[in-house]
MITOR-253572 format. One record per atom (N, C-alpha, C): x, y, z. Coordinates in steps of 0.02 Angstrom, whole numbers, plus 50000, padded with zeros to 5 digits. Atoms other than C-alpha are relative to their C-alpha. Layout:
% residues N
XYZ ...
***
This chain:
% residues 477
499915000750072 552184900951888 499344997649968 500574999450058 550714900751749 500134994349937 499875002450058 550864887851637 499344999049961 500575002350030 549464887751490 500234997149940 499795006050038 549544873951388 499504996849946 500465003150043 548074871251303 499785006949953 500574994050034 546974881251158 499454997850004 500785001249994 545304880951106 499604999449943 500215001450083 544524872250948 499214994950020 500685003749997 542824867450937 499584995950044 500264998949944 542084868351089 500484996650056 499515003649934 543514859151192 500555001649992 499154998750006 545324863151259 500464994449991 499635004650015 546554853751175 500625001450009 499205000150010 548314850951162 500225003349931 499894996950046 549134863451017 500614994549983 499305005050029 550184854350889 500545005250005 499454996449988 551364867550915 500354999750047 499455002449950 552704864751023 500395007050038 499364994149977 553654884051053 499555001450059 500304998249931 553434890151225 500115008749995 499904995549964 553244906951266 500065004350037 500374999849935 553544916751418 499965006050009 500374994449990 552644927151510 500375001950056 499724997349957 553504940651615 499615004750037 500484994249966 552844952151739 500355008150005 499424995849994 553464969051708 499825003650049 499894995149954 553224976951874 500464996650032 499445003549978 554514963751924 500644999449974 499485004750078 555524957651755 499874994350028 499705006050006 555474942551810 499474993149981 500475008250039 554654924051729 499285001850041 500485002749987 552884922151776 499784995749970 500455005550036 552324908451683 500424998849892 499975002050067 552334901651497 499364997449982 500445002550050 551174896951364 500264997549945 499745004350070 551264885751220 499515001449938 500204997250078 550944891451049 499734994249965 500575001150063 549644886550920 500484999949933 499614998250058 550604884650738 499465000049946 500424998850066 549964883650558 499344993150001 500575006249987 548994866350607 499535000250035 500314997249944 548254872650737 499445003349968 500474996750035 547534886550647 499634997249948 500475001650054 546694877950498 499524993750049 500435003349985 545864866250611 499505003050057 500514994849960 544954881150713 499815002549950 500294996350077 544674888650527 499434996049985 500135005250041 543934870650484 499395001450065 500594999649952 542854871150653 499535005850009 500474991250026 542244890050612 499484996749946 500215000050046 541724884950450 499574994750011 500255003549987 540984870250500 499245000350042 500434997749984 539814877450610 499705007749974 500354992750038 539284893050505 499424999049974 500665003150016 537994886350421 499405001450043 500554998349965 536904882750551 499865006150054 500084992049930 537404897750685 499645005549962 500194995750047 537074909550530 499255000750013 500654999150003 535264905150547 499644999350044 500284998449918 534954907750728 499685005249995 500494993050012 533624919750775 500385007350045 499704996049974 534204935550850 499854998050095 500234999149925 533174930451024 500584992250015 499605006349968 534414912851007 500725003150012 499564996049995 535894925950995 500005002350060 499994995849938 535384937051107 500154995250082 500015004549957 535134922951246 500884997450023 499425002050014 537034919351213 500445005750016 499554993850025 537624935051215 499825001850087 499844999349929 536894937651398 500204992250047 499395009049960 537684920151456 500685001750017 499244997149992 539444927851406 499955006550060 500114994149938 538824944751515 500214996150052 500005003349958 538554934051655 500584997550023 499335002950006 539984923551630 500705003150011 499424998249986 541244934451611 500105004850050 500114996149965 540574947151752 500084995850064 499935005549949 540724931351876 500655000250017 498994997849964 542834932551860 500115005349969 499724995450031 542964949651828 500645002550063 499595000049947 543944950751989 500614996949978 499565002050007 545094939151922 500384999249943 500044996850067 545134946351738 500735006050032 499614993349978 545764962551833 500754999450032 499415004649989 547104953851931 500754998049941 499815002950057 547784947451767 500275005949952 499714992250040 547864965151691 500485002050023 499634997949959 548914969751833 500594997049979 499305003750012 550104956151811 500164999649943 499825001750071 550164952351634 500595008049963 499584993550021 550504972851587 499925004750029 499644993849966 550544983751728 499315002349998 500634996449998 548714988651718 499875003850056 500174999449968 548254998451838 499424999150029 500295003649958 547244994751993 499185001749976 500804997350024 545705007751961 500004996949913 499865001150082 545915003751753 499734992549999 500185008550014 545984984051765 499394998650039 500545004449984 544514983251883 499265002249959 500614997750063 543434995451760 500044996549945 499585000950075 544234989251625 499364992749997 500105005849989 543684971351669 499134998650010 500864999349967 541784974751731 499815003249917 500204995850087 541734984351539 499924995449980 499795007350048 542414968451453 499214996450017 500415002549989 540844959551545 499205004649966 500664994950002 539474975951510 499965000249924 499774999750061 540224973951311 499404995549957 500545004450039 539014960051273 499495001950002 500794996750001 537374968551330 500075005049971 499794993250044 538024985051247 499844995449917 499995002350056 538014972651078 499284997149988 500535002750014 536504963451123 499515005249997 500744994350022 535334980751143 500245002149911 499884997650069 536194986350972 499734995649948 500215006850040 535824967050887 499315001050002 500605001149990 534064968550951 499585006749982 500154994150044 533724986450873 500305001149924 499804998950050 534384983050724 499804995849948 500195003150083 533674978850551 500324996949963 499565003450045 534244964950468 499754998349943 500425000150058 532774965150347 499725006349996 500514997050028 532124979050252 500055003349940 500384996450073 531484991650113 500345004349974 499554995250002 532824999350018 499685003149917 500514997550064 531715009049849 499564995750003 500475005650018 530664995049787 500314993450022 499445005149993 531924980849845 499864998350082 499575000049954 532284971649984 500564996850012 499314998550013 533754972450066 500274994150065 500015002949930 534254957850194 500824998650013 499425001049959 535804958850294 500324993350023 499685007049954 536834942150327 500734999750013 499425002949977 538204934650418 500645001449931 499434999650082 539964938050299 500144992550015 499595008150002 540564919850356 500475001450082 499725000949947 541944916250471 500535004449998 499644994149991 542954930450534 500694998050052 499385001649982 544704929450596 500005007350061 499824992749976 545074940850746 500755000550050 499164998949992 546844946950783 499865007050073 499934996349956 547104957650956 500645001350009 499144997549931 548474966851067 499954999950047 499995003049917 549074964051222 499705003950039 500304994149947 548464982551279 499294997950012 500654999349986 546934975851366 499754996149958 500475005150063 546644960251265 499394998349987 500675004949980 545124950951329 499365004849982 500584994049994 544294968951317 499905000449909 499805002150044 544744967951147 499754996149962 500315004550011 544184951351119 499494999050007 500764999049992 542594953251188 499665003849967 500524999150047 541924964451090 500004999249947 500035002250082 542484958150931 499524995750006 500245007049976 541804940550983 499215001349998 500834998049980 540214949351048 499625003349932 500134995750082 539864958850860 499774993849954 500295005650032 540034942750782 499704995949998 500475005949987 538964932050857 499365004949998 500674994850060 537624945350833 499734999349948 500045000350061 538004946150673 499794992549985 500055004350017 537724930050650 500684992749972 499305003650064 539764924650603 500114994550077 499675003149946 540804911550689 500975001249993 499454995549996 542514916450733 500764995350013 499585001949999 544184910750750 500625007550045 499784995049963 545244922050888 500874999849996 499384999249995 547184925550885 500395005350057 500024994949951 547254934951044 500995002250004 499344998549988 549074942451096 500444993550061 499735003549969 550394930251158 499925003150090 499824997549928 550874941851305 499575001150043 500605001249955 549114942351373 499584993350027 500345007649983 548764922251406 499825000250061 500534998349935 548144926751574 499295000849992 500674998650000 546794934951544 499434996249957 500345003750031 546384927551390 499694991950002 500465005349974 546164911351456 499475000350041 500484996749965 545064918751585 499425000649967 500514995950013 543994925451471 499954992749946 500145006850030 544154907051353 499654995850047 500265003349957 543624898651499 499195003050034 500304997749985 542314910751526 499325000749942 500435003250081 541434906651324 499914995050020 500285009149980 541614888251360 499375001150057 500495000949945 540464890951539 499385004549947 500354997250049 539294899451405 499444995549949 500405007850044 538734884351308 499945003349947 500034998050082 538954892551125 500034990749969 499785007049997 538824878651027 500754999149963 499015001750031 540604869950943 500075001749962 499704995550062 541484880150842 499915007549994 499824993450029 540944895350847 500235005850021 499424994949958 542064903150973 500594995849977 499185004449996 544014896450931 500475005350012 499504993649974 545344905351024 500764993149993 499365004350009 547244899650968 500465003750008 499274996649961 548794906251078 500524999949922 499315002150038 550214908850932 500345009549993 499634994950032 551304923550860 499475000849937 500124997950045 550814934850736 500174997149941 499745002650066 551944928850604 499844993549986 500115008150007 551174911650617 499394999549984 500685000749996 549514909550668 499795007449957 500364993450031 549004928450603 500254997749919 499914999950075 549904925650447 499824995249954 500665005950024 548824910850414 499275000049997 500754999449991 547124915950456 500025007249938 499964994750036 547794931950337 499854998449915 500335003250077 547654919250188 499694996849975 500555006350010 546624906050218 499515001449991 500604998850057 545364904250093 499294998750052 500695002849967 543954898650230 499835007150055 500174995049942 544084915550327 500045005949965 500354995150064 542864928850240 500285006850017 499944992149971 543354944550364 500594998850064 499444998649954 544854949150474 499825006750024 500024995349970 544584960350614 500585002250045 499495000949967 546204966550687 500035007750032 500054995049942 546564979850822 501114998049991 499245001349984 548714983650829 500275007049952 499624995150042 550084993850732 499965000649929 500064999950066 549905001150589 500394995649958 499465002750035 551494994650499 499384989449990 500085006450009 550634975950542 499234998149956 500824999850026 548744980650486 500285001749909 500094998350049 549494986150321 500304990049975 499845005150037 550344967450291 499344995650000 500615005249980 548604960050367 499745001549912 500524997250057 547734970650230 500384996449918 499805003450050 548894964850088 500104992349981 500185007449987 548674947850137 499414997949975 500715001949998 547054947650136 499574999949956 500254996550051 546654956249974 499894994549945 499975002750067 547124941149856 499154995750006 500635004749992 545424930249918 499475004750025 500594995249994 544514946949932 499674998450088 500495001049922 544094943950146 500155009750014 500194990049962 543394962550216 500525000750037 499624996849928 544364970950357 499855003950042 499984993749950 544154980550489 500805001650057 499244996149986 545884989650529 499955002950070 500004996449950 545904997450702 500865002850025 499255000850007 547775003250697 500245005650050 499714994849950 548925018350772 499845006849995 500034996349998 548875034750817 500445004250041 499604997949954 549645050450884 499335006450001 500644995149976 548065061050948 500095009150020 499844993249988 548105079750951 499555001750040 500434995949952 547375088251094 500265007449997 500114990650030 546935107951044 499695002350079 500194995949941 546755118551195 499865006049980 499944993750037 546125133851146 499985006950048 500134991949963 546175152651212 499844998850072 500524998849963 544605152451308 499944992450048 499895005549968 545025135251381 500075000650083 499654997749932 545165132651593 500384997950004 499385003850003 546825129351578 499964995150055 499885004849919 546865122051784 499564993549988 500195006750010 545605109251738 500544997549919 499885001850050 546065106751549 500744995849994 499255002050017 548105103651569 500034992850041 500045003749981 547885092351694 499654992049986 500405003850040 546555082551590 500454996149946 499495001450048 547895082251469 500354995049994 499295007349964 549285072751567 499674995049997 500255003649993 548095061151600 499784996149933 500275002250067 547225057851410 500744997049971 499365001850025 549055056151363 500254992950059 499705005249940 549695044751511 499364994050011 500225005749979 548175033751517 500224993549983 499805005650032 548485015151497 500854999050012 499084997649974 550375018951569 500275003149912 500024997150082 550245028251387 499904995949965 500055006550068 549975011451296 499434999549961 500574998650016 548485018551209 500145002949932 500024996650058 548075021751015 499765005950016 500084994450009 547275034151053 499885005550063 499924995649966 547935044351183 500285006449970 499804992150014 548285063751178 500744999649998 499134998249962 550175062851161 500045007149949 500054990150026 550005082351055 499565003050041 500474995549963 549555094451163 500235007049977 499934991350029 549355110451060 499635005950067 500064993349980 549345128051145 500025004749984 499814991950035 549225146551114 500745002450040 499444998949995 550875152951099 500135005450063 500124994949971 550555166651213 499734997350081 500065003249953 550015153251341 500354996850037 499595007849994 551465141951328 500425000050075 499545001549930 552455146751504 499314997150051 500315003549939 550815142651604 499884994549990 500265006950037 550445127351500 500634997950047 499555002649946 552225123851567 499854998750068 499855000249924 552285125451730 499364994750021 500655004250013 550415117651722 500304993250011 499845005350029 550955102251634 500564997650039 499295002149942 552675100051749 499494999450053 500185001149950 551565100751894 499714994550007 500305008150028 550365085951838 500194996049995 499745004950012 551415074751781 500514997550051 499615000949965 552545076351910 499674998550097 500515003449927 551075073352048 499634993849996 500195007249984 550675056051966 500534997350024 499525006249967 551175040652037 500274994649993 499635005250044 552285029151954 500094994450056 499865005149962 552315012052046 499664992249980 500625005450022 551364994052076 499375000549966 500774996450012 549954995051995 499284996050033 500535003049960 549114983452126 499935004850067 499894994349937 549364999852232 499195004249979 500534994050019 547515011852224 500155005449997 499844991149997 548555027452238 500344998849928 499644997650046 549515023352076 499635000749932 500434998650047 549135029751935 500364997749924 499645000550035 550425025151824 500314993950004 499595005849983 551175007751820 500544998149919 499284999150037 552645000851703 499764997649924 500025001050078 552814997451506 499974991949994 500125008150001 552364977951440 500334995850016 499335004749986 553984971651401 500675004649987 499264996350003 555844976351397 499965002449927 499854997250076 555754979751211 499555004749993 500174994350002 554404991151225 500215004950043 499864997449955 555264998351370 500425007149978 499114998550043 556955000351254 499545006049963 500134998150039 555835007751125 499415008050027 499974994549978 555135022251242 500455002550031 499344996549966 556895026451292 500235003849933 499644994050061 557375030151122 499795005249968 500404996150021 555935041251088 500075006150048 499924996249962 556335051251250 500675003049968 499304999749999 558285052151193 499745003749940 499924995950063 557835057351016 499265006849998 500324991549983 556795072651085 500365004150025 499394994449985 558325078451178 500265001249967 499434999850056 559465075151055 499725005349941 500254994850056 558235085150927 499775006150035 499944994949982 558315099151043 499185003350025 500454997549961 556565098951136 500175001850074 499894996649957 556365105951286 499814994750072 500245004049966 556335092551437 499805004150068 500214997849924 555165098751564 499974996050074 500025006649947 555135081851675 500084992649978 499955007050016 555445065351659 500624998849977 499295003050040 556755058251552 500254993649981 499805007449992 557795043651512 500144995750084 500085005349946 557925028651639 499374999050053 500625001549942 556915022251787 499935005750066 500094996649938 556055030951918 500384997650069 499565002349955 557165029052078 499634995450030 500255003449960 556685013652176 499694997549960 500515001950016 555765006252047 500494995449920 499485004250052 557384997151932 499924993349984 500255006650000 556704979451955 499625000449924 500655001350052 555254983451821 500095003849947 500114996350078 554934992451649 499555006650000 500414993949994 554335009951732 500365004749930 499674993150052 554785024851624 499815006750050 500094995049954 554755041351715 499395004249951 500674995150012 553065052951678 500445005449951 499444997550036 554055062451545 499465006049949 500284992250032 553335081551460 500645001049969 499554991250015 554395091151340 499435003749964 500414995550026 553955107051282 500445002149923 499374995750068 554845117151128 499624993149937 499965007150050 554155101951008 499815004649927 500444999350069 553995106550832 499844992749956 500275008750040 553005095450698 500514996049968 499625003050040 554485090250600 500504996050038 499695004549952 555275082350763 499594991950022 500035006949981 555165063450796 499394999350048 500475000649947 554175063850949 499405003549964 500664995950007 552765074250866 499864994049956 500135003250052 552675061750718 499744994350018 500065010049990 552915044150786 499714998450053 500365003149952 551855034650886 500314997150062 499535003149929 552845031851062 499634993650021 500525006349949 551645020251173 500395000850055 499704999449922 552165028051316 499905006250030 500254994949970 551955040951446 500485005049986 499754997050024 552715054351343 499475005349962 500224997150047 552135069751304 500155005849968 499374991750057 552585085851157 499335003550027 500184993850003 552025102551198 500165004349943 499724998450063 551905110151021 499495006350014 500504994849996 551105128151013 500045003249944 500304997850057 550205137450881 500065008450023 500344993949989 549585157250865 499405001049984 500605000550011 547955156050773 499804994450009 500665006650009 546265143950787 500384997549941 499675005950074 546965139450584 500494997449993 499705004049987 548425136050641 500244992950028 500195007049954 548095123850772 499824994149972 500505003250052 546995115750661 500334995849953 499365002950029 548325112650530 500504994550023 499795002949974 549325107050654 500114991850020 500105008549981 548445092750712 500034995549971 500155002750044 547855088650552 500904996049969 499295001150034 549725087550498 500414993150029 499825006349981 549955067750522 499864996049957 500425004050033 549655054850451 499474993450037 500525001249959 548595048950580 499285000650006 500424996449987 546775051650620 499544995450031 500295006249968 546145040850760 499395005650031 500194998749922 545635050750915 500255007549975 499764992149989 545705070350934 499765002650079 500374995049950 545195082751073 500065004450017 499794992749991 544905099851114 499545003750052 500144996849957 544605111251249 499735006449989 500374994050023 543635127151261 499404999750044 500764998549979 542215135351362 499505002349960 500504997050050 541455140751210 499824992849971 500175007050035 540545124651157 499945000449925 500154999250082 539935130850966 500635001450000 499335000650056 541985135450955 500284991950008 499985008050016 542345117651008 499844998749949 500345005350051 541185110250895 500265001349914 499874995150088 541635123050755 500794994849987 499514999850038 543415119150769 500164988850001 500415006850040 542915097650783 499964998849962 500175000550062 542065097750646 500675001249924 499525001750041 543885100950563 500464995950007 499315003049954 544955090350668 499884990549938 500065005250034 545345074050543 499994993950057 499605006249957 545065060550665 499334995850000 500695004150013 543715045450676 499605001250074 500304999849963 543225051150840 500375007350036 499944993449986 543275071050924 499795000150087 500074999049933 543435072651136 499825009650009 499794994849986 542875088851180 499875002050079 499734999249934 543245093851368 500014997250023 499975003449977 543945078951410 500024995749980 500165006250051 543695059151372 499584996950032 500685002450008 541985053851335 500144993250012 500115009349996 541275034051372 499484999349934 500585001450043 540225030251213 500214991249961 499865004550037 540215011751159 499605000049938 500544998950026 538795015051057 500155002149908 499634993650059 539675029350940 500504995949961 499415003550051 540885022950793 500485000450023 499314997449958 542525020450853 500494996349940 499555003550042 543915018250690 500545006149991 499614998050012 545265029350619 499855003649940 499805000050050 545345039650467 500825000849975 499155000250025 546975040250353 500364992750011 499705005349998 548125028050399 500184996750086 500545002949944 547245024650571 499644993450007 500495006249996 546395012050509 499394999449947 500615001050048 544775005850400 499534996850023 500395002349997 543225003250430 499705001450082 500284997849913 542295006150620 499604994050036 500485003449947 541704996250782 499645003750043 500605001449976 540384996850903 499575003849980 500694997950025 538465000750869 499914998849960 500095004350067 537704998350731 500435001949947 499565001450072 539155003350610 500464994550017 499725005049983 540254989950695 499624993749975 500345002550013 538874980350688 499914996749899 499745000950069 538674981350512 500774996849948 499215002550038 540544977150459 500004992950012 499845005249991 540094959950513 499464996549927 500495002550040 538814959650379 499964999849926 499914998950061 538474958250201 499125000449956 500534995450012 537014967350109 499714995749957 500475004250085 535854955449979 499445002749975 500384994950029 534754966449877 499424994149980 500685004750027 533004954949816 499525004349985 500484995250050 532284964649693 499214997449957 500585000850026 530454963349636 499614996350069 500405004249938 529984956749835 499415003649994 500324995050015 528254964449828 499825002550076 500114998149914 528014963950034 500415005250003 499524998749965 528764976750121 500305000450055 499855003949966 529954973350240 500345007050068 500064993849962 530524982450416 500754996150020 
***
């Protein structure tokens, strides 16, 4: 059993005046692993009060006193990434290959921020003007459990760049890791305050850092539905945002595509993360004229991963967070039968032998049209629609036809038709044969995806705020 009991306010772990416990289950088991004790509204204003407190002076650190800080956390958190990964496993089913990349990323996140911080202009020459870039203040950052710490780190890592000091609201259901990775700032020596990480619920702690007048920018990563109350929260004291919200990702296969690699690519873009991914492929458009091999394809794939432990190296697939998200990819399977798709594999309940935990079976239908449930709504789970088109403009339409626009991707040996048909796909980021690694590249949503973009220098930027000084006569670089 796990008990974490403390948070983290201005440079030391304390005791939270909050009293609710909550616990942590393991869902490849169901059963208790541990508890943590929640952070409340007191809590939070006195990590607000220790942000703000140290802003001032962090603000006016040089980039080489940043940078120095920024490879401390590398270090630091690359020291327990072993036991980061561990933590993924247990907390939500991560799998084995996943949580130990996953975890070695989380650590590679800070030098990815510090080459971007250290190429990037925070002074210069915009007409006759200059133009100097500073710190917005103290930034509030809100995570999900999918892969918190990963999450957290690079928010964390952006802002101290930038120059902000932060205040963290990581996901209850991940206090594993996240302490891990709290304990892994403290061995860091930042100075006090300007890391604060506080265990609570959304509706508490989030919905306090959503109004409090001392916190200039909220960066939140989660469901749409919750990014739109963040955003209306947030609006009356004017703090920025950066939205990182849901999606349902269309993957376009086209014609000239190799289907044998491509379908298989598919299952996978869709099923990564045991599907708990914004922006996985769960649309997988086809030519109509394709659609029985896509079948048989797509049944074969999904039905050759491996649903199990996910402290196993052969599995590829391990189980859903908690019972309520479990519930809530059962009813998304049920209301695809019920709306008369076509179940090629999978289905409702657990994989045999595997009733203890919160698996879901590897689950394809085909027959999907757009105006069905499953095409629309965001599952979070290893579920995927086979929807097929006849023309390139169709397809196109298709995808577009959401109100989504995170993540896309499309297949094709013709690279200029890729790119051609890319270049229409509404989404804040375009895979084409396959899924790219770029931390570098903007990574946000358009539509109702989300607002605003992280890593590189447009991430970068969202932590900042632009001051024009007109009549400087130097000019500046």
């Amino acid at each position: 059993m796990r008990n974490i009991d403390q948070i983290y306010i201005n440079g030391q772990f304390v005791t939270p005046h909050g009293t609710e416990l909550a616990d942590l289950v393991n869902p490849t088991t169901g059963q208790l692993a541990g508890q943590v004790r929640l952070g409340d509204v007191e809590d939070t204003r006195r990590a607000v009060a220790a942000a703000r407190a140290a802003f001032p002076a962090f603000s006016r650190t040089s980039k080489e006193q940043r940078g120095a800080w920024l490879q401390r956390l590398h270090d630091a958190v690359l020291a327990r990434a072993d036991e980061s990964a561990a933590a993924l496993m247990e907390e939500y089913g991560g799998t084995s290959a996943s949580s130990i990349g996953r975890s070695r990323y989380t650590a590679n996140m800070f030098l990815d921020v510090k080459k971007v911080m250290d190429d990037h202009a925070f002074v210069k020459t915009v007409g006759k003007s200059k133009v100097v870039l500073e710190p917005v203040g103290v930034v509030a950052i809100i995570t999900p459990w999918n892969s918190s710490a990963w999450f957290v780190a690079n928010k964390v890592a952006t802002a101290i760049a930038a120059g902000c000091t932060v205040v963290v609201k990581p996901s209850e259901l991940s206090a594993v890791q996240n302490q891990i990775l709290t304990e892994c700032i403290h061995a860091a020596g930042l100075p006090p305050g300007v890391v604060n990480i506080v265990n609570g619920r959304g509706d508490v702690v989030g919905a306090e850092l959503s109004v409090h007048p001392d916190i200039n920018k909220i960066s939140f990563t989660g469901s749409t539905a919750v990014g739109k109350t963040i955003a209306r929260a947030a609006v009356d004291t004017m703090k920025r945002v950066t939205l990182e919200l849901g999606g349902k990702g269309a993957n376009v296969l086209l014609d000239d595509a190799d289907f044998d690699k491509a379908v298989p690519a598919a299952i996978m873009a869709c099923f990564m993360n045991n599907g708990q991914a914004c922006i996985a492929g769960s649309r997988l458009l086809v030519p109509e004229h394709r659609l029985q091999q896509v079948k048989q394809l797509a049944k074969a794939a999904a039905e050759a991963v491996k649903v199990g432990d996910p402290r196993d190296p052969s599995v590829a697939l391990g189980p859903i967070v908690t019972r309520k998200q479990y519930d809530r990819v059962q009813h998304y399977i049920n209301a695809g039968i019920a709306e008369g798709a076509e179940l090629l594999t999978g289905g409702p309940g657990k994989p045999e032998g595997l009733e203890a935990g919160y698996f879901v079976k590897p689950t394809v239908f085909a027959g999907v049209t757009p105006a069905m449930t499953i095409a629309k709504e965001e599952i979070f789970g290893p579920v995927l629609s086979i929807l097929s088109y006849r023309t390139e403009e169709e397809a196109i339409a298709i995808a577009n036809d959401t109100p989504y626009g995170l993540q896309a991707y499309v297949s094709s040996t013709d690279l200029a038709r890729a790119n051609r048909v890319a270049d229409q796909l509404i989404a804040g980021r375009v895979h084409i044969n396959g899924v790219h690694d770029d931390l570098i590249a903007p990574f946000g949503g358009f539509k109702q995806s989300g607002i605003g973009r992280e890593f590189g220098p447009y991430g970068l930027e969202a932590y900042l705020e632009p001051k024009a000084i007109l009549g400087a006569a130097a000019q500046y670089r």
